[in-house]
N, C-alpha and C positions, 0 to 999 in steps of 0.2 A: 552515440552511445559509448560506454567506456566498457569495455571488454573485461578490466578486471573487476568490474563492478555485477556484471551480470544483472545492471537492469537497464532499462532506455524510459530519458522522461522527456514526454512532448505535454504541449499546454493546447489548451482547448480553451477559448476564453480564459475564465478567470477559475477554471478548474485545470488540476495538476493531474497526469497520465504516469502510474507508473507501473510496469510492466516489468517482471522478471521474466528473464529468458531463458532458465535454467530449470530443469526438468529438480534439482535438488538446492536448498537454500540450507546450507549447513557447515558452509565453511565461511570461518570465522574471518580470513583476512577478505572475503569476498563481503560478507557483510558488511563488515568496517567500511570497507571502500562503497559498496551500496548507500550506506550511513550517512558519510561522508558528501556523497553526490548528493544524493536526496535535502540534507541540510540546507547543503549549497543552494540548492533550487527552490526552496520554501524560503532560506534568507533574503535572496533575488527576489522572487516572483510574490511572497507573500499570495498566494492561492486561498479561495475562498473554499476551495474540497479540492482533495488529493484524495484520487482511486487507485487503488493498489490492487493492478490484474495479477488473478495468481493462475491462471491459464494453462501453464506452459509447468506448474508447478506440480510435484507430485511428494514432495517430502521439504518441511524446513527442520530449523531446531529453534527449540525456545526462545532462543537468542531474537528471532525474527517477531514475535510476539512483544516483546519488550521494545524492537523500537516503534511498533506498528502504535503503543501506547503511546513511545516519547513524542511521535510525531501529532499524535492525537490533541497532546497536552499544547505542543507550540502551538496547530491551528486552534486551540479552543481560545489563544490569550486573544486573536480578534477575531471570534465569532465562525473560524474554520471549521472544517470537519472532517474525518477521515474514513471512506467508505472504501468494500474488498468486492473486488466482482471477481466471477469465473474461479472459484473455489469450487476441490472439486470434493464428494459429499465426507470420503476421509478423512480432508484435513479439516473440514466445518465442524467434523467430532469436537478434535483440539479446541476448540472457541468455544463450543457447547460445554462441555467439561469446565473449562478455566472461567464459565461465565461472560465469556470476553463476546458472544452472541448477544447478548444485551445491549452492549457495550459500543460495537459495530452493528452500519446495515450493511446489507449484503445483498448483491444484485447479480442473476445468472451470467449477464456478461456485459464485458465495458461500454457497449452501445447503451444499453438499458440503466447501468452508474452514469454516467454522463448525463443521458435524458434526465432521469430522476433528481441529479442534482442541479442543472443547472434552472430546472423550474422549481425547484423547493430554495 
């Protein structure tokens, strides 16, 4: 795990785990460097779904919303997808509001995004 990144990605088959470890997602060089990693690991591994555990998560900033799209858009060019588990019901407001619930599934927790992804 990269410490200034404040996230850790482990692979599960051909699904991508990624987990913030930070009670707050709002500082800008920590995102970058999350950004960063995360790139790295979808240029590598090309993942067929990348979950993004927000668990441990208790406030981002917009910023986080925008890449959770960019990286949307990478797995959509082969056939990817990008699902949020363990959000917790405040910040699902944020995505309800922005429309971005549509947009995302969302699954109570990384056990249950796993299961559901790697049989769909």
């Amino acid at each position: 795990m990269d410490e200034e990144s404040g996230v850790e990605i482990t692979r599960q088959g051909n699904v991508g785990v990624v987990v913030f470890k930070s009670a707050s997602v709002s500082d800008v060089d920590g995102i970058t460097a999350a950004s960063k990693q995360i790139k790295k690991f979808i240029n590598e591994n090309k993942p067929n779904k990348l979950i993004f555990d927000f668990g441990s998560v208790k406030f981002f900033s917009s910023q986080v919303l925008g890449l959770l799209l960019e990286f949307r858009t990478r797995l959509e060019k082969y056939g990817g997808e990008v699902v949020i588990s363990s959000i917790n019901p405040q910040l699902h407001r944020v995505f309800k509001i922005t429309n971005l619930d549509k947009v995302f599934r969302f699954f109570p927790d990384k056990e249950s995004g796993i299961q559901a992804v790697k049989t769909n």
